[in-house]
Kinemage of the C-alpha trace (Angstrom):
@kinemage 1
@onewidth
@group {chain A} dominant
@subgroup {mainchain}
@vectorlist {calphas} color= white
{ca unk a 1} P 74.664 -73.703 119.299
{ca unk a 2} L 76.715 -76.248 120.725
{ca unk a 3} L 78.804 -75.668 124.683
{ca unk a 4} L 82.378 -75.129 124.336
{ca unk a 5} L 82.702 -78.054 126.854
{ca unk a 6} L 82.072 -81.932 126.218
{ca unk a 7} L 82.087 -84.509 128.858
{ca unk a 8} L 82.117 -88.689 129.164
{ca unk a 9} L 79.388 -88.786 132.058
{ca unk a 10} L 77.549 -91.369 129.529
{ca unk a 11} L 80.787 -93.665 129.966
{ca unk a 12} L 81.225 -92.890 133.538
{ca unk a 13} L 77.706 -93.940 134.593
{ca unk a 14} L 78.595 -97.187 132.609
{ca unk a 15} L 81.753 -97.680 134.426
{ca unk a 16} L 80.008 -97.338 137.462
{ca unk a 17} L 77.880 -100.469 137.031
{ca unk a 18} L 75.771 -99.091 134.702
{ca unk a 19} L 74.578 -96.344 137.150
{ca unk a 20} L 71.680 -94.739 135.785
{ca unk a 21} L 70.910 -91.144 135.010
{ca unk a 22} L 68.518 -90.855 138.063
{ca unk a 23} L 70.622 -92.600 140.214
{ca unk a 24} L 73.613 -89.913 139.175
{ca unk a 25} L 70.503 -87.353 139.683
{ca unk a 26} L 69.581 -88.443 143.122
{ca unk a 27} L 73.500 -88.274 144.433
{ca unk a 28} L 73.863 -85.181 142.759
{ca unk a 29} L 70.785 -83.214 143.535
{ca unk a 30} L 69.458 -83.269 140.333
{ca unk a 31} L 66.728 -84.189 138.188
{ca unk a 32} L 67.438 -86.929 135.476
{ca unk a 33} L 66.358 -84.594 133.313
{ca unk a 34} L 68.734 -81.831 134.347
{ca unk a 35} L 71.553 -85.204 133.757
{ca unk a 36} L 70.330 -86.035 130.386
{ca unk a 37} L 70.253 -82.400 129.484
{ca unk a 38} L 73.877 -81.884 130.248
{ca unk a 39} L 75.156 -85.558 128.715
{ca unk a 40} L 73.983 -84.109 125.554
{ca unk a 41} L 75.863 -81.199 125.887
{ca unk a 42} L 72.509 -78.888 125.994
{ca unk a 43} L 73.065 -77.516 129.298
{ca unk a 44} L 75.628 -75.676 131.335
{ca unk a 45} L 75.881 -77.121 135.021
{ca unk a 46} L 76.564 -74.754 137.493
{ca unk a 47} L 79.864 -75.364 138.969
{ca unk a 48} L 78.697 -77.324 142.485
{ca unk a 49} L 77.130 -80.049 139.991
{ca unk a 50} L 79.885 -79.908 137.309
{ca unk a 51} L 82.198 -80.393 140.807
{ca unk a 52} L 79.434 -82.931 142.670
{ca unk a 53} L 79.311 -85.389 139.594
{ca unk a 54} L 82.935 -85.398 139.684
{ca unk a 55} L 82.822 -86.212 143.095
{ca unk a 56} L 80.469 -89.120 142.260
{ca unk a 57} L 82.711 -90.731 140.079
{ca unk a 58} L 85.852 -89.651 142.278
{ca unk a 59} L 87.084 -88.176 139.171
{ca unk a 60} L 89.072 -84.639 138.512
{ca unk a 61} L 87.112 -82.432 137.021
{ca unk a 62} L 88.806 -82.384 134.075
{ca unk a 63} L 88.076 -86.147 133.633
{ca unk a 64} L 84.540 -85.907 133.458
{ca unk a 65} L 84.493 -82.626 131.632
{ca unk a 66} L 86.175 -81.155 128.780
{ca unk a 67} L 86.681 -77.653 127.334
{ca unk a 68} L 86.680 -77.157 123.344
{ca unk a 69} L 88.665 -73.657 122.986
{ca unk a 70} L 87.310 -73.224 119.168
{ca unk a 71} L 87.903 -69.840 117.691
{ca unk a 72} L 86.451 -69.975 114.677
């Protein structure tokens, strides 16, 4: 089942000089696993790391994440 939330952390490590997913780990406190898990949309980050990657990319959080109200 897919998260109700999407994100562009792929194109924000890119836009951050190619910044890879340990590197985004390492500031965030985080395995690169835990960051390739939630690029793909298979895992929920607690809010600190939803709010700490933001932080990273001195983004909103809305710009790094993005909720999908479906009601199907």
């Amino acid at each position: 089942m897919a998260l109700p939330f999407t994100n562009d952390i792929r194109t924000l490590r890119f836009l951050a000089g190619e910044m890879t997913q340990g590197d985004l780990g390492d500031r965030v406190g985080v395995t690169r696993q835990t960051i390739a898990a939630i690029e793909q949309g298979k895992y929920s980050p607690s809010l600190e790391v939803a709010f700490r990657i933001a932080h990273v990319f001195e983004k909103p959080l809305e710009a790094v994440f993005q909720w999908n109200d479906h009601k199907d």
